[in-house]
ROVEX-631296 format. One record per residue (C-alpha): x, y, z. Coordinates in nm, 4 decimals, m for minus. Layout:
# residues N
        X        Y        Z
        X        Y        Z
...
//
This chain:
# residues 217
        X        Y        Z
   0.0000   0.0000   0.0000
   0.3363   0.2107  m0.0846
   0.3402   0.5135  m0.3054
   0.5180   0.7854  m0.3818
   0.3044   1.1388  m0.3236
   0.3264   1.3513  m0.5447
   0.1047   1.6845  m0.7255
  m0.0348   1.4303  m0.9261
  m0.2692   1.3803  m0.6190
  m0.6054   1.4596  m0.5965
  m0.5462   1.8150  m0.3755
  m0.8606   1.9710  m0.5507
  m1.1049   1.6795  m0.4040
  m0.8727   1.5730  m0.0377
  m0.9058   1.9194   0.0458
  m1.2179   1.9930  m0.0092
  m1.3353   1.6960   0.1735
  m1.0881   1.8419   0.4502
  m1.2854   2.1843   0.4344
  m1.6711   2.0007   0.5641
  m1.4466   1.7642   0.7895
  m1.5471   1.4699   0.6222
  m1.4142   1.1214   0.4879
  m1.4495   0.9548   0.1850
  m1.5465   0.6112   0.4086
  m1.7079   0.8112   0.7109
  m1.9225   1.0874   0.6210
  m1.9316   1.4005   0.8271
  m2.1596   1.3888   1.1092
  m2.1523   1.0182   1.1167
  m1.8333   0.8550   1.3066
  m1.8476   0.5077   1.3099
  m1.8138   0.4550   1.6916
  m1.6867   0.7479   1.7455
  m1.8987   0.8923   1.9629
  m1.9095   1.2415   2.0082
  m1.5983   1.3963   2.2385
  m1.7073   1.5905   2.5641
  m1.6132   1.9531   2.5091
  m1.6848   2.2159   2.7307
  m1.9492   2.4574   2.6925
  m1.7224   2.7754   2.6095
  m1.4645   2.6423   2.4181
  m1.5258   2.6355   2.0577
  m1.1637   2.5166   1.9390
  m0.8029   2.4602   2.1394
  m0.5061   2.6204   2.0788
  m0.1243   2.6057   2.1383
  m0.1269   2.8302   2.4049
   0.1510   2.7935   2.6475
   0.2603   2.5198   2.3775
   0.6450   2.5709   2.2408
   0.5945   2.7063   1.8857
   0.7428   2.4691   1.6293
   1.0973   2.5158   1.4516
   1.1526   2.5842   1.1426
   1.3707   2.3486   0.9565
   1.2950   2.0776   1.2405
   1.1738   1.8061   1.0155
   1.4011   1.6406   0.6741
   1.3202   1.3867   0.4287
   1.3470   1.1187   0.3509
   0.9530   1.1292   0.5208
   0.7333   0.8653   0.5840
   0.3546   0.9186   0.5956
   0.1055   0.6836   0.7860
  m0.2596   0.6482   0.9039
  m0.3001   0.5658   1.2447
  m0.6668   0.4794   1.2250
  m0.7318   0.3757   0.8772
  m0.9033   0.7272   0.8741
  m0.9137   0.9219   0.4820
  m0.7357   1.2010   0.6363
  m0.4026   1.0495   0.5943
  m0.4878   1.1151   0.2176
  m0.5818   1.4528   0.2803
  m0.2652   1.5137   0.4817
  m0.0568   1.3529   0.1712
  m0.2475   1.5815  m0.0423
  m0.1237   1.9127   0.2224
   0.2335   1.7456   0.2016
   0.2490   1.7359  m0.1798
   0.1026   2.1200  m0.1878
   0.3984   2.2348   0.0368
   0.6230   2.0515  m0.1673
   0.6930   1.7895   0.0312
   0.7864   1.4058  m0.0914
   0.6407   1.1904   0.1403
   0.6099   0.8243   0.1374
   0.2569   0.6827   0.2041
   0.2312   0.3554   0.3747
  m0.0990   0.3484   0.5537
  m0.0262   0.0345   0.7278
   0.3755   0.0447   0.7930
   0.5167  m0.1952   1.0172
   0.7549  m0.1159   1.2452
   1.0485  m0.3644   1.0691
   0.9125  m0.1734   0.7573
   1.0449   0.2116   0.8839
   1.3427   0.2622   0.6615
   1.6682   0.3086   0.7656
   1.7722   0.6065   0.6473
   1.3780   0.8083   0.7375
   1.4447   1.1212   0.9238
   1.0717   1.1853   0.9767
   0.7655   1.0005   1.0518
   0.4404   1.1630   0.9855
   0.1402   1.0391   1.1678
  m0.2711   1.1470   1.0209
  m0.4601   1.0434   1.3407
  m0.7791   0.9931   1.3042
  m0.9970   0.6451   1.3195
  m1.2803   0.4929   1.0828
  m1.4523   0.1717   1.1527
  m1.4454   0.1541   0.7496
  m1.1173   0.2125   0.6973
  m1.0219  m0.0319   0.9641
  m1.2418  m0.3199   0.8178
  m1.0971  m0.2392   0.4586
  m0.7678  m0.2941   0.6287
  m0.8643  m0.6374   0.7614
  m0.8019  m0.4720   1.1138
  m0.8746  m0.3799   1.4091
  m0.8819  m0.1147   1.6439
  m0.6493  m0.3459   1.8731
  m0.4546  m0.4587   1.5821
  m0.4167  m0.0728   1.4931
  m0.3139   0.0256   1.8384
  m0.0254  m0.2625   1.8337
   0.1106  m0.1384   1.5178
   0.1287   0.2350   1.5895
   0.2974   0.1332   1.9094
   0.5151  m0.1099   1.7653
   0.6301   0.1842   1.5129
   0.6289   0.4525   1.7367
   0.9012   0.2858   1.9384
   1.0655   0.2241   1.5997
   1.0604   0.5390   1.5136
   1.2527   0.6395   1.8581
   1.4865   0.3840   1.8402
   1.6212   0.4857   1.4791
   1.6106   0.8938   1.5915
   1.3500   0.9956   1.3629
   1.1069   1.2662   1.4613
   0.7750   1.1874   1.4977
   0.4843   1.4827   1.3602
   0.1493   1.3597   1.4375
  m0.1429   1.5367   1.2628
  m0.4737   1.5912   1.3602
  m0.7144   1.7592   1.0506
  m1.0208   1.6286   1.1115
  m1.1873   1.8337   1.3349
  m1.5060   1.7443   1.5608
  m1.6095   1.5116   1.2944
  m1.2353   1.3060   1.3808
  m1.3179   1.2981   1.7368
  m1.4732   1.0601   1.9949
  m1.4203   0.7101   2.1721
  m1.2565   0.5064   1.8599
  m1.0460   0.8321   1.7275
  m0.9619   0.9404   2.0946
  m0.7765   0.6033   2.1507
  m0.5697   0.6770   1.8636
  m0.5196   1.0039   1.9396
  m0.3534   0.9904   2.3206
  m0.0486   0.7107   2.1999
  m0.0036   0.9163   1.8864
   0.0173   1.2852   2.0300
   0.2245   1.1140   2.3494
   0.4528   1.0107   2.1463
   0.4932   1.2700   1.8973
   0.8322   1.5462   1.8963
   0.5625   1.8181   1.6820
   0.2397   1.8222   1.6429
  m0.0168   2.0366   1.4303
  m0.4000   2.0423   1.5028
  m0.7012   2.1773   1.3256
  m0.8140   2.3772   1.6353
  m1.1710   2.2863   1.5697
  m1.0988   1.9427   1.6402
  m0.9409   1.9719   2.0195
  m1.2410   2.2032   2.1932
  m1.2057   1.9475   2.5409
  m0.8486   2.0479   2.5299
  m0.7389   1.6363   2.4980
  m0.4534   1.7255   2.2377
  m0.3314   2.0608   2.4084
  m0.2885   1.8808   2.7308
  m0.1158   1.5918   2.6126
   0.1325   1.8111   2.4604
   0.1707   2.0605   2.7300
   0.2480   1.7734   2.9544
   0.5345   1.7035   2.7286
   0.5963   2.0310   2.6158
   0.5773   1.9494   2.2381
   0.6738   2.1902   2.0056
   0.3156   2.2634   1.8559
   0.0742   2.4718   1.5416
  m0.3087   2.4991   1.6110
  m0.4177   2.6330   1.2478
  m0.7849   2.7452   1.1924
  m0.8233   2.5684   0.8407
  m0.7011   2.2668   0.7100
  m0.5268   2.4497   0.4341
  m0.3554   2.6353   0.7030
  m0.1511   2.3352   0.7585
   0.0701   2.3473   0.4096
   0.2633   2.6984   0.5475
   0.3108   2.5203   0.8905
   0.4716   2.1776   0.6662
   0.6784   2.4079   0.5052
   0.7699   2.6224   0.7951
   0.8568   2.2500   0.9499
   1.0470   2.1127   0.6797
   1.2338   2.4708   0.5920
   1.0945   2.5420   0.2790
   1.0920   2.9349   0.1874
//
């Protein structure tokens, strides 16, 4: 399930899927088992306050992108990385014996679909094990770990949420769709760890924090 991203990519149709917060296997609105997140009453998105602001020139390629979820949003992100110029590898379902040698960064699109999962012939469990499994991978061979989280409200809730706490734990930068972290479960994981971190407003806002990341002008 390798390929090479590149413009050739659908960016017109990812993103504007991105824009409503929906997936091409789990529409908008309608998670899955993802049941809705607890937010609090005033918050209507987080943000990276407090949160170290991210580095640019942090991240290198060779880059790996994965799903951890099975959600369509590690599409969208591929279609974000290919806009800010960015050659990624996709591998939706990398094992951790799979990470290449030489990868300097591993990207992470967090987000879960029952769908996606059953398309994969996986579980959540099975899902879990291998982001786990590759996580530690990842931070045995040095490489820095950017987990991503576009999705928004429509990303959140009890099957996304358990993919979402390993992911952002383990991650050395994050970026979040604001929308998508009103209970503040994203900020605080980070802040615990003090994570280098971007909350954008729009999906699209994420291709000028990539290239801020990977030091492209």
């Amino acid at each position: 399930m390798k390929k090479l991203l590149t413009f050739a990519l659908a960016a017109a149709m990812a993103l504007s899927l991105a824009a409503c917060g929906g997936d091409s296997k789990t529409p908008a609105g309608s998670n899955n088992n993802n049941t809705p997140a607890s937010t609090s009453g005033s918050q209507t998105g987080g943000d990276a306050s407090g949160l170290p602001e991210i580095e640019a020139g942090s991240c290198a390629t060779p880059a790996v992108l994965t799903s951890v979820g099975q959600s369509a949003d590690v599409e969208i992100v591929g279609t974000l990385c290919s806009k800010a110029g960015i050659e990624v590898t996709l591998d939706n379902d990398i094992k951790a014996d799979e990470l290449p040698a030489d990868c300097k960064t591993l990207i992470l699109a967090v987000g879960g679909s029952s769908k996606g999962l059953g398309a994969a012939g996986i579980d959540a469990d099975q899902e879990l094990a291998r982001t786990e499994e590759l996580l530690a991978k990842a931070k045995e061979q040095g490489v820095t770990v950017v987990a991503l989280h576009t999705g928004g409200s429509a990303r959140r809730g009890t099957l996304s949420d358990s993919f979402i706490t390993p992911s952002f734990t383990s991650a050395d930068i994050a970026v979040v769709v604001s929308e998508g972290d009103s209970d503040g479960l994203m900020s605080g994981i980070l802040a615990d760890n003090s994570t280098p971190s971007a909350y954008v407003e729009q999906v699209a806002d994420c291709i000028a924090t990539l290239q801020t990341l990977f030091g492209i002008a």
